[in-house]
C-alpha positions as CSV (number, residue, x, y, z in Angstrom):
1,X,38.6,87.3,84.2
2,X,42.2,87.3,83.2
3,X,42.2,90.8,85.8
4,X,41.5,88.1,88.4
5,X,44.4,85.9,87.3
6,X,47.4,88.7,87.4
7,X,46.0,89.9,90.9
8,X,47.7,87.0,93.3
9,X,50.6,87.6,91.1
10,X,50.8,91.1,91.8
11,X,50.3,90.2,95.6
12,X,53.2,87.7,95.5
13,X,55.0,90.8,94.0
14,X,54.3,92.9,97.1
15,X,55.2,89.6,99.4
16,X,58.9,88.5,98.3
17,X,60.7,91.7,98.5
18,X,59.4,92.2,102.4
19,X,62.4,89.7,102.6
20,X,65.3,90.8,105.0
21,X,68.9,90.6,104.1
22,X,71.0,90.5,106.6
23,X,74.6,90.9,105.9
24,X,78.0,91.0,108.6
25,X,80.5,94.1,108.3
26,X,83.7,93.4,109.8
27,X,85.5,96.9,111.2
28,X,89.0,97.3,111.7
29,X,90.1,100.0,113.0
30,X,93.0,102.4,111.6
31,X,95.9,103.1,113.7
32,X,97.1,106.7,114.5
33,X,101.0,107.4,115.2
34,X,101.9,111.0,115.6
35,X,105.8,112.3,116.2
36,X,107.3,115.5,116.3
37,X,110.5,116.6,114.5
38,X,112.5,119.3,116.1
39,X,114.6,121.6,113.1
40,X,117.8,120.1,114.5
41,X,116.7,116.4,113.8
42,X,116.7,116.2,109.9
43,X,119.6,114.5,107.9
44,X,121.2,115.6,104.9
45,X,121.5,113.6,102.2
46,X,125.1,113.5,99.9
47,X,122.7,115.1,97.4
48,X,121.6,118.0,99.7
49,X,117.9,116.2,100.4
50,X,116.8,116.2,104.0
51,X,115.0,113.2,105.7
52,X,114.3,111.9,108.6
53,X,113.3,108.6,109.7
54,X,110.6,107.4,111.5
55,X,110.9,104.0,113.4
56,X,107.4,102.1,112.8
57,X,107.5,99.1,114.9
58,X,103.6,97.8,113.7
59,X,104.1,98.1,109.8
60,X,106.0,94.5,110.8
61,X,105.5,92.7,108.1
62,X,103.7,95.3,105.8
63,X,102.9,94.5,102.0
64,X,101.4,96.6,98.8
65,X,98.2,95.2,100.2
66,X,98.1,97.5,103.4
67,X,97.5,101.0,103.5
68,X,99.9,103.8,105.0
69,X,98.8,107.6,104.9
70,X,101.0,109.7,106.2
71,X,100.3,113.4,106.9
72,X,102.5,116.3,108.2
73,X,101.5,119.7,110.5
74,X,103.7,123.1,110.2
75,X,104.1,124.9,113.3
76,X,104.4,128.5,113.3
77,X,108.1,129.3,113.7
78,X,106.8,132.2,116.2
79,X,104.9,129.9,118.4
80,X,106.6,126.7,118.4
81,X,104.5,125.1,121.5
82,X,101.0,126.5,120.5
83,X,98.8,124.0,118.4
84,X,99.9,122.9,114.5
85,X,98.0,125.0,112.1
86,X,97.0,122.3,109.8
87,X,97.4,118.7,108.5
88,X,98.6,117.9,105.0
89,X,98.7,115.1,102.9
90,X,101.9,114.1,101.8
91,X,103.2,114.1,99.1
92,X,102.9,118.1,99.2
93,X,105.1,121.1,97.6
94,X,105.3,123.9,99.8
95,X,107.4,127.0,99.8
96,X,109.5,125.6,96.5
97,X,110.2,122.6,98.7
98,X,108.6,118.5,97.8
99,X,107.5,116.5,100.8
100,X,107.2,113.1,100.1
101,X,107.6,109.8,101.8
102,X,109.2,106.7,101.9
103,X,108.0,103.3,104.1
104,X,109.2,99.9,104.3
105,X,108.1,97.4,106.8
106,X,109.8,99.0,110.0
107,X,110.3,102.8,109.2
108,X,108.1,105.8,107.7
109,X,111.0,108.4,105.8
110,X,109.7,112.2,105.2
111,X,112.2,113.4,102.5
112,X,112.1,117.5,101.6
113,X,114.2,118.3,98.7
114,X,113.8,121.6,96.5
115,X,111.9,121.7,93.3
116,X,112.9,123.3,89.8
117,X,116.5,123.5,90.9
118,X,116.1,125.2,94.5
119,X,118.2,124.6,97.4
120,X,116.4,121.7,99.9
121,X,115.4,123.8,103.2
122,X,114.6,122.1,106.3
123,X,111.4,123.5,108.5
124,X,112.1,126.3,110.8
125,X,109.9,125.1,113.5
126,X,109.1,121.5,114.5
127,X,106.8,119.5,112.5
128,X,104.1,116.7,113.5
129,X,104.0,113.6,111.4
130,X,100.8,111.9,111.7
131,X,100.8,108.4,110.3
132,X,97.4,106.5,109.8
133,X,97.6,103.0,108.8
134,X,94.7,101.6,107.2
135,X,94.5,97.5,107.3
136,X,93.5,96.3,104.2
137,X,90.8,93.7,105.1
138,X,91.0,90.7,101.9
């Protein structure tokens, strides 16, 4: 008898979770800025760093909030018009030289300054800067 009590609850149990939830995903989509720097273009700091500046006319108004990734290709110093060899994510230390970056809400800044006491070096060849920003959606 009590075999016959538990069965429509057991049925009930097999009933509620065929329930659909139905939930709204908002995308927004990232924005991709890529610029080349030619060997001639960096600065040099008073402090022998080497930067260069990258005007960014959308991080108007830019906060902690939003995202900024900024990546950088090498390209071989034999080659200089055939395809980068590869993206990196910056900050990076390559060839005893740091590569990091600097934003604010209307420029991206690459800075390359030696590590452990070595001279700063700019690149050989041109780079490509890619810049992603990623909106932060609240």
């Amino acid at each position: 008898m009590k075999t016959w009590f538990y069965l429509p609850l057991l049925l009930l149990g097999f009933i509620l979770p065929g329930c659909t939830k139905t939930t709204n995903e908002v995308v927004i989509p990232n924005q991709t800025i890529l610029f080349e720097i030619s060997p001639n273009d960096w600065g040099q700091d008073s402090d022998g760093t080497f930067f260069y500046s990258i005007p960014v006319s959308e991080l108007n108004n830019v906060n902690q909030l939003d995202g900024v990734i900024v990546s950088m290709a090498r390209y071989s110093a034999a080659n200089p018009t055939v395809v980068p060899q590869a993206f990196e994510l910056l900050p990076q230390v390559y060839n005893n030289q740091s590569y990091f970056v600097i934003h604010d809400d209307q420029s991206v800044e690459v800075d390359i300054k030696g590590v452990n006491g070595a001279a700063s070096q700019k690149p050989a060849a041109k780079v490509r800067i890619k810049i992603v920003l990623v909106p932060s959606a609240q």
